[in-house]
C-alpha positions in Angstrom: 72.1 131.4 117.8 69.5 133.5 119.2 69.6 136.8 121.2 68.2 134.9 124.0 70.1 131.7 123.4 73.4 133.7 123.6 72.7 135.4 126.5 71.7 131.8 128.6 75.4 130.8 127.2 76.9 134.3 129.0 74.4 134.0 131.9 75.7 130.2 132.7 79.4 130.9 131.9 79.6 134.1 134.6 78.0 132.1 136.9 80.5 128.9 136.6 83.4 131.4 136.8 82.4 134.3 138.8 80.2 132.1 141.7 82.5 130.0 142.3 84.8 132.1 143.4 82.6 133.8 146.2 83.0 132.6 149.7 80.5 130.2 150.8 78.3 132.5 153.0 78.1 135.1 150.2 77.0 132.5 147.3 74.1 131.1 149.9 72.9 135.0 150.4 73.3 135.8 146.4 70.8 132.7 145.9 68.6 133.4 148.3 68.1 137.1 146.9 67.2 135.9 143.1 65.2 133.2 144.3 63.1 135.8 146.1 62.9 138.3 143.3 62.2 135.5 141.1 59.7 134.6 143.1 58.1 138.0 143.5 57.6 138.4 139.8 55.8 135.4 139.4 56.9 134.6 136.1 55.2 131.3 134.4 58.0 128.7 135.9 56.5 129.8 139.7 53.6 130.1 138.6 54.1 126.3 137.3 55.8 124.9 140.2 52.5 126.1 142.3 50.8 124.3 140.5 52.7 121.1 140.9 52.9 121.9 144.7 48.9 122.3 144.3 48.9 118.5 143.3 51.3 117.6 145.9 49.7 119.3 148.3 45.9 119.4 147.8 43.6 120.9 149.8 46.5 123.5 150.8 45.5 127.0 150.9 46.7 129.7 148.7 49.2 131.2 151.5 50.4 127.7 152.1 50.7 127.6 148.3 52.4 130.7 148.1 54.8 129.6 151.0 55.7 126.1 149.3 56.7 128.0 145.9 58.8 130.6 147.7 60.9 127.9 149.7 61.0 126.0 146.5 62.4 128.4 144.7 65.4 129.3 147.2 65.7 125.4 147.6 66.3 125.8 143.7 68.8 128.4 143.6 70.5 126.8 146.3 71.0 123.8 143.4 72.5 126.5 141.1 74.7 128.4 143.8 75.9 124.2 144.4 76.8 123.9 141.1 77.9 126.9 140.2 80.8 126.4 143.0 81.0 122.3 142.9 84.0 122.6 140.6 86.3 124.2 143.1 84.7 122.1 146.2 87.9 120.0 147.3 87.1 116.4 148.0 86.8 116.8 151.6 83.9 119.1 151.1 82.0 117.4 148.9 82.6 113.9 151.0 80.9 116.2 154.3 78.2 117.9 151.7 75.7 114.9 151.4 74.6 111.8 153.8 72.5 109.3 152.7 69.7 106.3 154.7 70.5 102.9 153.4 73.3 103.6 151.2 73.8 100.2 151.7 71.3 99.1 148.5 74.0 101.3 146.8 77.5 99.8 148.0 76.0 96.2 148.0 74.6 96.8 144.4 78.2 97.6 143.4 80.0 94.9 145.0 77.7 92.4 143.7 79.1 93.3 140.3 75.5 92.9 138.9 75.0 96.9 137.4 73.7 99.5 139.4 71.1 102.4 138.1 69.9 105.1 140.1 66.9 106.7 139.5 66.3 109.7 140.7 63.4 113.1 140.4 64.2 116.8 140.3 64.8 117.0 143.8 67.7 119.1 145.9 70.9 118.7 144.2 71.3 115.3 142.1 74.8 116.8 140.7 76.3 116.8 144.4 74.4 112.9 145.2 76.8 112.0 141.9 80.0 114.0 142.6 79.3 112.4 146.3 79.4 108.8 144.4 82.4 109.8 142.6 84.5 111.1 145.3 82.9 109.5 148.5 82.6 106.1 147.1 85.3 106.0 144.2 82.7 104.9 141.4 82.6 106.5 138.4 79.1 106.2 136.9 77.5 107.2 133.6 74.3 109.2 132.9 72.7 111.3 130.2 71.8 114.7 129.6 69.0 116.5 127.7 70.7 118.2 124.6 70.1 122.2 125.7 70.3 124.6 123.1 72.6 126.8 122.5 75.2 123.8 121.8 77.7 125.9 123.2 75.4 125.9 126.6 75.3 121.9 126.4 78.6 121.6 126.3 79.6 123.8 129.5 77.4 121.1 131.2 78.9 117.9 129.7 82.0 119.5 130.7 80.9 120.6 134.2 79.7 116.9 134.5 82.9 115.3 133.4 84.9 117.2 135.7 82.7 115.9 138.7 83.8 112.2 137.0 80.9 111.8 135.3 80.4 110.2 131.9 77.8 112.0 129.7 75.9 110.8 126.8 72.9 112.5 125.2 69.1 112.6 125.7 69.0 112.4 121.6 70.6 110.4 119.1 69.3 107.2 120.2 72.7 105.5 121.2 72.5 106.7 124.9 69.9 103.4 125.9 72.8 101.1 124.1 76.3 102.4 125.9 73.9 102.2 129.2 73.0 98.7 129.0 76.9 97.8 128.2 78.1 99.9 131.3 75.4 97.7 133.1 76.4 94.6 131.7 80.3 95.3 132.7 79.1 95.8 136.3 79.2 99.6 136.2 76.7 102.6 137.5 74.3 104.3 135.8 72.6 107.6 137.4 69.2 108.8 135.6 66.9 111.8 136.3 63.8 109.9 135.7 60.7 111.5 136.9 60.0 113.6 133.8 59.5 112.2 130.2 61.3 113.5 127.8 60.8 111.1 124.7 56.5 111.3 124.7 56.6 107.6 124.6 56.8 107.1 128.1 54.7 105.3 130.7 51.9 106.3 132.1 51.3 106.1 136.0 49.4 107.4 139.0 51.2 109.9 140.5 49.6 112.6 143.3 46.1 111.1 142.3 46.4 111.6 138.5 48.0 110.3 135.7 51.9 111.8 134.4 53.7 109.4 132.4 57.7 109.0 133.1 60.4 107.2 131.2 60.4 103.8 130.5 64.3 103.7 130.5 65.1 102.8 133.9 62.5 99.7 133.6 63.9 98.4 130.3 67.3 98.7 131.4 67.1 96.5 134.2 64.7 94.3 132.7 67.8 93.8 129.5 70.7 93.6 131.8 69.8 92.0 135.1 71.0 95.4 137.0 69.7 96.8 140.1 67.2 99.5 140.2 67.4 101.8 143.3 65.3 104.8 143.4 66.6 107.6 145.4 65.1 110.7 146.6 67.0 114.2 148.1 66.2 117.2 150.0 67.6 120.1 151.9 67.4 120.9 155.5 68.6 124.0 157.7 72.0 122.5 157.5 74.8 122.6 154.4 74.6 119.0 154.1 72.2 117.5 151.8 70.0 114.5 153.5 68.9 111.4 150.5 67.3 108.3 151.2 67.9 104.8 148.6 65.0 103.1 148.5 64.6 99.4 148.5 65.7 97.8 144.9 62.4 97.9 142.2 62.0 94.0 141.3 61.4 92.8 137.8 57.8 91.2 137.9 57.9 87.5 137.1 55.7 87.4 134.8 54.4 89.3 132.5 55.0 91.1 128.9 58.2 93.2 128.5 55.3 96.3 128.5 53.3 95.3 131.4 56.7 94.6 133.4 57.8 97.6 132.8 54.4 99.6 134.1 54.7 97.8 137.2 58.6 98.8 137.6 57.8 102.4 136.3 55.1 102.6 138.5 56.8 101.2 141.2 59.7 103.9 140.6 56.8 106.9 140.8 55.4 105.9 144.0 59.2 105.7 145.9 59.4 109.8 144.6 55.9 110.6 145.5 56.9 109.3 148.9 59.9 111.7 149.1 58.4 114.1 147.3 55.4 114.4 149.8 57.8 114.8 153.0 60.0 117.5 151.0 57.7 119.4 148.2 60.0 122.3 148.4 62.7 120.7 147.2 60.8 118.9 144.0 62.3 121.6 141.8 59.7 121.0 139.0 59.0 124.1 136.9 57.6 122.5 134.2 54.6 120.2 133.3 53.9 116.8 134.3 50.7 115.5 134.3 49.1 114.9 131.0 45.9 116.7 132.0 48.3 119.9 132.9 50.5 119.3 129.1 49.1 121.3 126.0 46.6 119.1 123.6 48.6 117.9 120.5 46.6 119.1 117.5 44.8 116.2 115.9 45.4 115.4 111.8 42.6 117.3 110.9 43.9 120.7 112.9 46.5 123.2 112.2 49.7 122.9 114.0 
């Protein structure tokens, strides 16, 4: 392990047991501060996520810029002050810490006994939407988690997950698309982040104007098992309660190949986040690439790596 890798290991484990220990008011001031020193030193993740706000937001101006990646960053940390204290919310809390429009796509989906997934981009705080599902609505759900490195690091947030009652599978391995599709099959929930692509095999679409591509996973899946796909978008407002929105189920084409179904769906999926994503940029927390044009040229056969 790495000098830098051990110290993300420390870094994540003081958090999960010092900042969840700090009354409420005193985590929300502690974010606020890094966010804004973060911000300040305009290191190449805000530099990053202004340039995903320039996409979202074109024809803004640099201040307008500058003011987007500012709140964006505090709606960040306010994600990592959540989670860092989710483990010691009591029920209650967490039952009063989210509301969502048309949840009713959700608890339908569920009774029906058909399969649920959720699909979801970086927005707010998708850990509280699922320990809101756990405790709110009783439904234990299944999702999957890129493999971080150190281990030691990815296995404080299998276990952070777990505790919220989630069951987590890894990004890698290739068994994660498999246990998904039986926890479908059996009638069950599945919660995916699903706006960035992970695998370089994803689909492309049009998204802000210009072409990202973003997992096919969610597609296939329902597509395989006959499961509805919700997508479902978050933000923050000047309130503790987080505000969501569950879109109207993505349909399986007719007709069609399995790939061109899957565009459609995938595309589909895109423009339902671009939608929330356009009313609440600031809490897209997106610090890394996403458009092709914006991701580094692969070296061809005849070039050095």
């Amino acid at each position: 392990m790495s000098a830098q890798e051990r110290l993300a290991d420390a870094l994540y484990g003081l958090g999960w047991s010092t900042v969840k220990k700090l009354p409420e008011p005193v985590a929300v001031r502690l974010g606020r501060t890094v966010a804004d020193l973060a911000w300040k030193r305009r290191g190449k993740g805000v530099r990053r996520l202004e340039s995903n706000y320039a996409r979202v937001v074109p024809g803004a101006s640099p201040e307008r810029l500058a003011e987007l990646s500012r709140a964006g960053m505090r709606s960040y940390l306010r994600y990592w002050m959540e989670s860092f204290r989710l483990p010691a919310w009591s029920a209650e809390r967490i039952s009063n810490g989210f509301t969502a429009k048309d949840v009713h796509y959700l608890t339908d989906g569920i009774a029906s006994g058909r399969g649920v997934i959720l699909a979801l981009p970086h927005m707010a705080n998708w850990d509280l939407a699922g320990a809101w599902v756990t405790t709110e609505l009783r439904t234990p759900f299944t999702t999957v988690a890129e493999r971080l490195k150190p281990e030691t690091l990815y296995d404080r947030f299998v276990a952070y997950r777990e505790g919220l009652g989630m069951e987590v599978l890894p990004h890698s391995g290739g068994s994660a698309f498999g246990t998904l599709a039986r926890r479908l099959r059996d009638g069950g929930l599945v919660c995916l982040v699903a706006e960035r692509d992970l695998s370089a095999s994803g689909v492309e679409v049009d998204f802000f104007g210009d072409t990202a591509t973003m997992p096919a996973g969610p597609a296939l899946l329902a597509q395989q098992t006959g499961a509805l796909l919700l997508p479902v978008t978050l933000w923050y407002d000047d309130t503790p309660v987080m505000r969501g929105q569950v879109h109207p189920p993505v349909e399986v084409p007719e007709s069609g190949t399995r790939a061109e179904k899957t565009s459609v769906m995938t595309q589909s999926l895109a423009d339902a986040f671009a939608t929330g994503i356009a009313d609440h940029p600031e809490d897209w927390h997106m610090l890394q690439r996403l458009w092709l044009a914006d991701l580094e040229p692969r070296p061809s056969d005849g070039d050095p790596a």
